[in-house]
N, C-alpha and C positions, 0 to 999 in steps of 0.2 A: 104956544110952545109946539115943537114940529115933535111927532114921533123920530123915535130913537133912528129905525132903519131909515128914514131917509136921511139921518146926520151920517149913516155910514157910508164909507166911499164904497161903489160898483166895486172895484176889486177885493176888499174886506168879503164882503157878501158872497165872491164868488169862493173867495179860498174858505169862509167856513162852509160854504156849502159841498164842497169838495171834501173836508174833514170829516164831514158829517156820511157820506158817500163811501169813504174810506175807511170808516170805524161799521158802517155794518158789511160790508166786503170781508173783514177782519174776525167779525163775531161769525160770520156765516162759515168761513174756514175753521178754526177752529170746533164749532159745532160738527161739521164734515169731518175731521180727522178724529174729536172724539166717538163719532159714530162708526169710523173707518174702525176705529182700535178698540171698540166692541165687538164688532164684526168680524174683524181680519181672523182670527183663533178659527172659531165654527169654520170660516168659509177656507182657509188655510187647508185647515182639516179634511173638510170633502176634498180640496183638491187633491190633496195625497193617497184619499182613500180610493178616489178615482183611479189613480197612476198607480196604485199599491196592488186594484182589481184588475185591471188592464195588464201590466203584469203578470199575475198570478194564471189568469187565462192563457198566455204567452207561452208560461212552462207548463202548463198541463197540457198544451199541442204540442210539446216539445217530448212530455214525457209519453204521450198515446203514440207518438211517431218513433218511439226509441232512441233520439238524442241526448242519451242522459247527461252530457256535458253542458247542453247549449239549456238544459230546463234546469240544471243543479245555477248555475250562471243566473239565468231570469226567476227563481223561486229567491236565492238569494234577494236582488233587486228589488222585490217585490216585498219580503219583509224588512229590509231596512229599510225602505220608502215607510211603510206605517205597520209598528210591529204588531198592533192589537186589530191587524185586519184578518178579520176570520177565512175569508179566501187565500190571502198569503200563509197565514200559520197552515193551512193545510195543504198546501202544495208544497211546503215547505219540510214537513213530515214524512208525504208521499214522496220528495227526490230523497232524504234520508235514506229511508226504505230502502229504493228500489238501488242505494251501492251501496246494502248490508249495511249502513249504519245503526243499527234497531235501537242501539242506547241513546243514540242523539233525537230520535223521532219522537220517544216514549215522552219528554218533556212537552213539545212541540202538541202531541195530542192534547196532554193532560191543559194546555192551554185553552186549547178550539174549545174545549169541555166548560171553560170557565167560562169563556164569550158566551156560552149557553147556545153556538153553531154549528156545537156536532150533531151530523145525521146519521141516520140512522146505518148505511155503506161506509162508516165514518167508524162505526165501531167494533166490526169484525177485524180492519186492519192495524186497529190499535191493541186489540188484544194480542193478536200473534204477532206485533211486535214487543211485546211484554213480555211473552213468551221465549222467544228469541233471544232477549237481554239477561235472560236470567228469572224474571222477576214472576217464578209459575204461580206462587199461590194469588196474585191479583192477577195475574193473565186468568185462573179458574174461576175468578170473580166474574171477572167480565163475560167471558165464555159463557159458564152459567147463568147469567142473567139471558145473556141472549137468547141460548137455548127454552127458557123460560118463555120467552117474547114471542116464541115459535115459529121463529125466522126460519122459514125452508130454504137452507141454502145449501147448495152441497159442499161449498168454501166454510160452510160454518162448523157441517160436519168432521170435514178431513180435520178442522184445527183442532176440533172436540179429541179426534183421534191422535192427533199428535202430541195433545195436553195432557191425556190418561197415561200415552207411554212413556213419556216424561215423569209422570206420577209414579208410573212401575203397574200401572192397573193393565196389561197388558189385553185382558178378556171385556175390557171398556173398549179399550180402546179399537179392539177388533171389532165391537158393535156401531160404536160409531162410525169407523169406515165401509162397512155394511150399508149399515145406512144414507151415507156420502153415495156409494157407489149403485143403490137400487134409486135415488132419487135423481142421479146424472151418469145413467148404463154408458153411457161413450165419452164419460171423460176418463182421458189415458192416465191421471193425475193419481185420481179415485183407484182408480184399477191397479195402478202401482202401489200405491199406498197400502192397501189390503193386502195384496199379496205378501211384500215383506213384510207385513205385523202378521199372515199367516205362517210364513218360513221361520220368523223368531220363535212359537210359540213351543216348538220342538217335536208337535207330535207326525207319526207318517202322515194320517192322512189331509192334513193343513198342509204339511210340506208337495204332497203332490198334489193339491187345487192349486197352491199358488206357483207352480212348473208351469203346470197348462194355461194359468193368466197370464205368466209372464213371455210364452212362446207366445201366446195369441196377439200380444201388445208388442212382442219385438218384429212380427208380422208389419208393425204399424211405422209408417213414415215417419215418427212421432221423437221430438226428447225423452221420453218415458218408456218408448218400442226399443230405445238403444240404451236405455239404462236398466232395464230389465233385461236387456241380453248379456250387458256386462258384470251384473248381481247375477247372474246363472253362473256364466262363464268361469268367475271366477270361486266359486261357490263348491266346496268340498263335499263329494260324496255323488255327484252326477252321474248318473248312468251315461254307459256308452251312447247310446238312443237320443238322450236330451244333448249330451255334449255336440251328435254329431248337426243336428238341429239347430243348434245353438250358432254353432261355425259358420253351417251355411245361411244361414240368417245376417251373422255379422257382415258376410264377405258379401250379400246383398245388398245390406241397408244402405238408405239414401242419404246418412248423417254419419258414416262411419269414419273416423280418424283412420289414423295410421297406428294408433292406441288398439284400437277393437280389430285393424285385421291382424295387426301381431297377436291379440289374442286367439283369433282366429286357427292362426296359424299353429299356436301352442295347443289349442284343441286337438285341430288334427293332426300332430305330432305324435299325442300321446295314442291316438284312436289308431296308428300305426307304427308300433315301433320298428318292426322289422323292417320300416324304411325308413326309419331315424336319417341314414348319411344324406340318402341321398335325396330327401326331403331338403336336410341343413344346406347340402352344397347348392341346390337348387333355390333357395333363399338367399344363401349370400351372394351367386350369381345374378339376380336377380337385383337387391338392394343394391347391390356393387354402381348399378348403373341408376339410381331413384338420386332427389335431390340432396345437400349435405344433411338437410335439418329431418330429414327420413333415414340416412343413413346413421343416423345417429341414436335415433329411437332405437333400431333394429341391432345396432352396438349393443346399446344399453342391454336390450334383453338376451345377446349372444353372452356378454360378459355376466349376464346372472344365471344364465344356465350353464356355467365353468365353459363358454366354449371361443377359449381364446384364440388359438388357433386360428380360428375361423371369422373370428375379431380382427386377426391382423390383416388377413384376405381383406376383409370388409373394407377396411381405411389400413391402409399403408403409413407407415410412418411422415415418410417424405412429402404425404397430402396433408395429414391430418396438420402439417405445420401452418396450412391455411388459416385455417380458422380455431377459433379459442372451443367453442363446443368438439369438433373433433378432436382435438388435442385432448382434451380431457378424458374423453370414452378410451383414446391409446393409452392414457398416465394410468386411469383404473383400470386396464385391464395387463399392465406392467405391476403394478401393486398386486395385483392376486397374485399374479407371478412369480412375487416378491424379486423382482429385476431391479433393485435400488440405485446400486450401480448406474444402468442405464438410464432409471429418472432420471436422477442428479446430471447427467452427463445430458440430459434433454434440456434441462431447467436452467443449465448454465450457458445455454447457447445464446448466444445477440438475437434480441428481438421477437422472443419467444413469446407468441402471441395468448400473454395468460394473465390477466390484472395482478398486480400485487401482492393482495391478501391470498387467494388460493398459488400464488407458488409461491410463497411462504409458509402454505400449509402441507403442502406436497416437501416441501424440504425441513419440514419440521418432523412429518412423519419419516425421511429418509433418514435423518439424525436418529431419531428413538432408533427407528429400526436395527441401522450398525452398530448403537452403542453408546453415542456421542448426547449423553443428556442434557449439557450445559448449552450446545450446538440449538437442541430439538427446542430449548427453553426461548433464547434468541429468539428462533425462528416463530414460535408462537407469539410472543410478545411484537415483533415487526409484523403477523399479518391483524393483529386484533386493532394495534395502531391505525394501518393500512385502511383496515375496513369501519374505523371508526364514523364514518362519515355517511356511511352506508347501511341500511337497515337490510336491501337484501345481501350484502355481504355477510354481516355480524349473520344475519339466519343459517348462511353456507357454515361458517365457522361451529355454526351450535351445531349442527346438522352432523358434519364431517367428524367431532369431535365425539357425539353422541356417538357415531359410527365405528367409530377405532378407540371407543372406551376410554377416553376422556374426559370426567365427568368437571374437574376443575373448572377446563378450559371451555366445556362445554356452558357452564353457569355466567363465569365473566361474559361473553358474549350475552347471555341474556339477559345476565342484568343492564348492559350496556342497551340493549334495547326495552327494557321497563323502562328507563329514564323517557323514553320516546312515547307519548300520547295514542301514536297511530298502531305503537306495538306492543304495547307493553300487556295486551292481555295475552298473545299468545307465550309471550318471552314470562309471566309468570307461571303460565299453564309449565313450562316448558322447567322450572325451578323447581315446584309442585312434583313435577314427575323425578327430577334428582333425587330431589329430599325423601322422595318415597323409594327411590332403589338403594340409597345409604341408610335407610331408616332413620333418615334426622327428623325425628322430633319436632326440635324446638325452631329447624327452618323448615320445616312445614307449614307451622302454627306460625310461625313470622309472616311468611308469603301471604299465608291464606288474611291474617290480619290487615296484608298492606291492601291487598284485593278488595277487602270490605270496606274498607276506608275509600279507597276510587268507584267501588259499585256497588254502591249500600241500600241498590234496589235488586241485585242478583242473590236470593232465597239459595242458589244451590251452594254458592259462596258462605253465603250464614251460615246453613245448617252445616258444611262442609268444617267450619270453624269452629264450630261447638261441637261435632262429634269428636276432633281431633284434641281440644281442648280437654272433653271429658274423659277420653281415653289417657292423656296422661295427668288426669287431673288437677288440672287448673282451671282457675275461672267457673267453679261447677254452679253459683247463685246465676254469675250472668248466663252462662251456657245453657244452664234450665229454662233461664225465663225466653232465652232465645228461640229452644224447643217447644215450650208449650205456644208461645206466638206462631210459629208454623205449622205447627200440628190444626192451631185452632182458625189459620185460615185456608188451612191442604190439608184436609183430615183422613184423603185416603192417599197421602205417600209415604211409603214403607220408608224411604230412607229418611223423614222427617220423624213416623213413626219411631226409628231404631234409636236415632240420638237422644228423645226423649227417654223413651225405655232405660236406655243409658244413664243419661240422668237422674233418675229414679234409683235407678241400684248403687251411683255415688254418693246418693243424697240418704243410703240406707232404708230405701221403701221399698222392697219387694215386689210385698201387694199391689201396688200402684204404676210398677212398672208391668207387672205383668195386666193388669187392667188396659194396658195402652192395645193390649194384641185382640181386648176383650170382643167376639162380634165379630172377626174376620176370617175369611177364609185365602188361606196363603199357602202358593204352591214352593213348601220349605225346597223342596228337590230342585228346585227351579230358580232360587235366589240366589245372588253372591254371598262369597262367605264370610265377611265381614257383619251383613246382616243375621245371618245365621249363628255364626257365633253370637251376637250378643241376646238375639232369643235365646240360647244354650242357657247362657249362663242366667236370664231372668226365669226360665226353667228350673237349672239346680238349686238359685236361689229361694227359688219356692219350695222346694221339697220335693219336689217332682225328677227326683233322681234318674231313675233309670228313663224318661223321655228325654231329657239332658244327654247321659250318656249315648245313646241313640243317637240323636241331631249333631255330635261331637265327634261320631265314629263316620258320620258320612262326609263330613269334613277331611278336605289335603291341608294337614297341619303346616304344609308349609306356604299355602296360599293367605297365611294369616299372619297378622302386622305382631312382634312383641307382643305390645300391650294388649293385642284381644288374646292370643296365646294366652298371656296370664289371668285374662277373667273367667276363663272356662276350664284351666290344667287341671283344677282340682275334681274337677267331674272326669276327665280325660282315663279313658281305659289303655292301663299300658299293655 
């Protein structure tokens, strides 16, 4: 009997040998793709971690070169490429930073933190941006630890100093800038810094060392040599001697605006008056012939020293219809004038080059003015329309309104801008100050509520909510526990200190509240009076009447809110 293969025909043989050829071809792929789809993830991953690194390097030449467009652009990129890349999340922080975003960074760090790739340059900038957000009692976390670490840095010091006067430790904070400035003698930073925490401090001889820093340093080519000329300058109580110093320094420096020589020139105004005219005629001759966006500065300050007249010299009517900035310096300086008439007859001409919402606002004021309230009403409501679209318009609106005592019209703007992400902390700051010139209460305590809800890592927002809380009494379990949390991670700031205290005298503990002052030495002469009042009254509460009466009599009873008014009247010497 023959074996089987040779009963099979040559072509049988060849096609299963071909099947055979083609089932491991098949098993070898397979094996390849499941090896590929173990693989692909990890190697996936480097490659993005690559692209994410490459990146990140990208915007940090971007951001050492000062493009901060083109490295905000490439740090983006670089963390949506791979969010958990520790080079991205930190370049990512650092473009924050560096266009004032501080509350968007502070996340950003507390990430790199977690990757376990923060270094050690890594954590001075995350504190003072902590700091910056609000968020002091963990910015003093961080800070003191540093300090602890014994990092000689003179950046570590000034933030040390920046963090105390935020505290209210104002005699810390002067040490640590000391120390800032004997550790780095020629940085201008240092040098300014001290000074103004010497000029705050109140006494003569603080006041004249930080004079002669700040002439020494406005000497200097420097941002800090012309910001210390312009904290003199504008600085009450100057002798003739620094003022005249001061002037000729300005009208040197090599960074001086058109800002610092008009101050300048207000210096030497006053250092001569007996040639006040011909000073003034010699300026608006002078400016008459500079560019518009200069003749306009120099408006501005003619029209705040009453010197219209000499405004209209400046920009003529018939020019100022050029352009929308001159027009406006003629409309305010027609309003001080009270020339209503004439606005209106400006305002109604064709083509009047002024956006919508501001001459809506200019013809709303010309309504109140005559009479016409229902007119002025219109008009307000078409420019608030107008400028809805517009956050810096609605700002002009709060602005102009706050200006000419409108406090209504002045809020709708701002709340129109809290609805806005990118505005909405100053448009509450801006509500806050309403509520506090009507004495509203309960939209104080609203605002401040909505505040803590959007930044419920800003401390001064917290305790700002539980002092106002416990003042009119509500909320006093939560607002305690809010106070003893701050106290117990910012144990020397007075105004975390006062809400507590406060809390204590609602909660009927005396003793307890006055234990919060226990151990401290506080310059009473020297506080605001909000704070002072509520020592007073943890004072009379204790029995300590006549120190009460005393801290009450150095007190302007009218610098003080209702409700502190009524915690301390009964101690009150009529």
């Amino acid at each position: 009997m023959q074996p089987l293969a040779t009963l099979l025909a040559p072509e049988l043989q060849e096609a299963r040998k071909r099947r055979r050829n083609w089932l491991a071809v098949v098993v070898v792929l397979v094996v390849g793709v499941c090896v590929l789809l173990l693989e692909w993830r990890p190697f996936y991953a480097w490659m993005q971690g690559m692209r994410s690194r490459r990146m990140a390097a990208k915007a940090e030449a971007e951001l050492f070169a000062g493009n901060i467009d083109e490295a905000l652009k490439k740090a983006r990129i670089a963390y949506w490429t791979m969010p958990d890349e520790p080079a991205a999340i930190r370049v990512a922080a650092k473009a924050q930073r560096m266009i004032g975003q501080y509350a968007a960074a502070v996340p950003l760090w507390k990430q790199l933190r977690l990757t376990g790739a923060m270094r050690i340059e890594d954590r001075r900038p995350y504190a003072e941006d902590l700091l910056m957000s609000g968020a002091v009692a963990e910015a003093g976390k961080e800070i003191e630890a540093l300090l602890k670490d014994n990092i000689s840095e003179g950046a570590l010091f000034r933030l040390a100093a920046r963090w105390s006067a935020v505290e209210g430790n104002s005699e810390r904070a002067r040490e640590f800038a000391a120390k800032a400035v004997k550790m780095e003698p020629e940085s201008h930073e240092g040098r300014l810094l001290l000074a103004l925490l010497q000029l705050s401090a109140g006494t003569a001889t603080l006041r004249e060392e930080a004079t002669r820093s700040m002439l020494a340093l406005g000497a200097e080519n420097s941002r800090e040599g012309i910001e210390a000329l312009r904290q003199l300058g504008t600085l009450r109580g100057i002798s003739r001697e620094v003022a005249g110093q001061v002037s000729q320094l300005l009208q040197r420096h090599a960074l001086a605006t058109e800002q610092h020589r008009i101050l300048a020139f207000n210096l030497d105004l006053d250092l001569h008056p007996a040639e006040r005219a011909a000073m003034l005629d010699a300026a608006v001759e002078k400016y008459s012939k500079a560019a518009p966006a200069v003749r306009c500065e120099f408006g501005n300050w003619l029209n705040g020293h009453g010197e219209f007249g000499r405004m209209e010299k400046l920009i003529p009517l018939e020019e100022a219809f050029k352009r929308q900035d001159m027009l406006l310096v003629v409309l305010n300086s027609l309003a001080s004038l009270r020339r209503w008439t004439e606005i209106e007859r400006i305002l109604q001409t064709k083509d009047v080059p002024l956006y919508t919402a501001m001459k809506e606002l200019f013809l709303a004021r010309v309504a109140e003015e005559t009479g016409s309230k229902a007119a002025a009403d219109l008009h307000w409501t078409r420019a608030h329309i107008a400028a809805a679209a517009s956050p810096e318009h609605l700002r002009e609106i709060a602005a102009y309104a706050e200006k000419m005592g409108r406090p209504a019209q002045a809020e709708q703007a701002y709340r129109s801008l809290a609805a806005n992400a990118n505005t909405a902390r100053p448009a509450m700051e801006g509500l806050l100050k309403i509520a506090g010139s009507r004495g509203d209460m309960d939209m104080l305590r609203d605002t401040l509520k909505k505040m803590r809800e959007r930044w419920p890592q800003d401390d001064s927002v917290k305790n700002d909510l539980a002092y106002f809380n416990l003042l009119a009494g509500k909320s006093v379990d939560e607002s305690c526990a809010a106070a003893r949390d701050l106290v117990a991670r910012s144990p020397g700031s007075l105004p975390h200190l006062t809400t507590l205290a406060l809390a204590m005298l609602r909660k009927k503990d005396p003793a307890a509240a006055l234990s919060v002052y226990q151990g401290l030495r506080i310059p009473w002469e020297r506080i605001a009076p909000p704070q002072r009042a509520v020592h007073a009254a943890v004072l009379g509460a204790n029995g300590r009447t006549a120190e009460a009466v005393a801290e009450i009599a150095a007190l302007r009873w009218d610098d003080l809110r209702p409700e502190e008014q009524e915690l301390i009247k009964q101690w009150r010497k009529q």
